[in-house]
C-alpha positions, 0 to 999 in steps of 0.5 A, a space after each residue: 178860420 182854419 177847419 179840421 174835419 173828420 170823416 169816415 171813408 165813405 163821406 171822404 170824397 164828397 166831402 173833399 169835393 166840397 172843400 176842392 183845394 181849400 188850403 185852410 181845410 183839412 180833411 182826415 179819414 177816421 175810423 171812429 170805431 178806434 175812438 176811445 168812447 166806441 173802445 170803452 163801450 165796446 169793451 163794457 157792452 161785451 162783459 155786461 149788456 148795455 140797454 138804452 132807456 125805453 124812453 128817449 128819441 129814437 132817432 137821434 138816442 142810439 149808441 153809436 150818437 152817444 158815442 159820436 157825442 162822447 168823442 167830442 172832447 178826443 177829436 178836439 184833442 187831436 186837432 190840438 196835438 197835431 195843430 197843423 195850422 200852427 193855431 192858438 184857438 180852437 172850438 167844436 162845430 157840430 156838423 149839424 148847427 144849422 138845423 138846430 139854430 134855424 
């Protein structure tokens, strides 16, 4: 199995710690403020307030996890695009499949 994952700078190093010098991993640095869903946010947050809903689960309902959530399908894409590995599959794990399976 090949794995692409995407980090921000402050997790980079611990992250490449883990997976040493595994060569079906990779690990790329990512601002994920660049990403389309923070970009279409923040360009909508700017001209009209954006509100959550007052009833939700406050820790999990915040605007940056929805976005993180809606910048599934782009991630996914640009492992796709870039298809290092030369695969002819690909799948979303969410980081935190464990603890919703267990």
């Amino acid at each position: 199995i090949h794995l692409y994952i995407y980090s921000n700078e402050e997790n980079y190093n611990k992250i490449r710690e883990l997976i040493n010098d595994k060569k079906n991993i990779c690990c790329k640095i990512i601002d994920f403020k660049y990403l389309q869903a923070f970009q279409i946010y923040d360009s909508i947050n700017s001209s009209t307030s954006i509100k959550l809903p007052s009833f939700r689960d406050f820790n999990k309902d915040t605007e940056d996890y929805l976005n993180y959530g809606n910048s599934k399908i782009e991630l996914l894409k640009k492992s796709i695009d870039e298809n290092i590995f030369q695969s002819t599959h690909f799948a979303w794990i969410d980081p935190n499949i464990f603890s919703t399976t267990s």
